[in-house]
C-alpha positions as CSV (number, residue, x, y, z in Angstrom):
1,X,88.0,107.0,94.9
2,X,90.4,105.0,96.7
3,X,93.4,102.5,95.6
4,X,93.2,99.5,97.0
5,X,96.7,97.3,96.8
6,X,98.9,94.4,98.0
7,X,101.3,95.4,100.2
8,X,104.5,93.0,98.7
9,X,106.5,94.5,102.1
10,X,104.1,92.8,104.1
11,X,105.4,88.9,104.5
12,X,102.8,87.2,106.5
13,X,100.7,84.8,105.5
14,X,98.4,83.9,108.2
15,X,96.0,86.9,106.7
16,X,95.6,85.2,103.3
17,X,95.2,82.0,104.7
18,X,92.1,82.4,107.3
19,X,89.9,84.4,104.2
20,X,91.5,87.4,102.9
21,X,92.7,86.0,99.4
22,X,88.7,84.9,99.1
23,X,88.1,88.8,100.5
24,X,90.8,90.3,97.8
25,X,89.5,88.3,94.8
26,X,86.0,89.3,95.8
27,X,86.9,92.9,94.5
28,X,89.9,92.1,92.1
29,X,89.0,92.9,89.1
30,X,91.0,90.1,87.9
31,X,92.8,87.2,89.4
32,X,96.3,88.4,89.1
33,X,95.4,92.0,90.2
34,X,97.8,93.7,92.9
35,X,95.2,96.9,92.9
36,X,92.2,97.7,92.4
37,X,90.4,101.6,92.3
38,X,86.5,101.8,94.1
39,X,84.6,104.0,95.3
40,X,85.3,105.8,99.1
41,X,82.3,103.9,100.6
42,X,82.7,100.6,99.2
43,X,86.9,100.9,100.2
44,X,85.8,101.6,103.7
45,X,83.4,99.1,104.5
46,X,85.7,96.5,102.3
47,X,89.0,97.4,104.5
48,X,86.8,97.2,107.7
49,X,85.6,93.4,106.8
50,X,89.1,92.9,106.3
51,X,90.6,94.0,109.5
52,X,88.9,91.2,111.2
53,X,90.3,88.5,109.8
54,X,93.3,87.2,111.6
55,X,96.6,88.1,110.5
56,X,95.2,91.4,109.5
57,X,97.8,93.3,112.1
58,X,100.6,90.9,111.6
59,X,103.0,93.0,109.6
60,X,106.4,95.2,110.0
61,X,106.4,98.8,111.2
62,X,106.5,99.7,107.7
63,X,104.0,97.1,106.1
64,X,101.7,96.3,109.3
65,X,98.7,94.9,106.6
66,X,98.5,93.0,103.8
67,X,96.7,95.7,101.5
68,X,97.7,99.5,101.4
69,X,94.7,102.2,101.0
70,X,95.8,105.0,99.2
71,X,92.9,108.4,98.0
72,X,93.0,108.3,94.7
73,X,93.9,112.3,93.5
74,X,91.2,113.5,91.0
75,X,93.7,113.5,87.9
76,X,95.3,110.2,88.7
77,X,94.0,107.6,86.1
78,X,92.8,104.6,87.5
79,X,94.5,101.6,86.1
């Protein structure tokens, strides 16, 4: 399983704003959600979709995307 999250270091806009809030709230769980927990496979292919849209790469040294990919360890609940 994989964490899914906003990255609130990650200032740009220009991500958001050509498709990837309609990409996010595709797989939020709910409108207001800064993470979400999936499956390996679905994370993959979902972060891959997302690294095409402009603004994907825009970020700080430290925050270079707008959404942060963590594993998810196998006793970590998944809020």
């Amino acid at each position: 399983m994989t964490r899914l999250a906003l990255d609130f270091e990650n200032t740009s806009r220009t991500w958001w704003e050509n498709g990837g809030e309609a990409l996010w709230n595709g797989i939020a769980d709910e409108p207001d959600a800064s993470s979400v927990v999936v499956d390996d496979d679905l994370a993959r292919s979902w972060l891959a979709e997302a690294s095409r849209i402009a603004g994907w790469d825009e970020g700080t040294d430290y925050a270079p995307h707008p959404i942060v990919a963590t594993p998810l360890a196998d006793d970590e609940p998944d809020l």
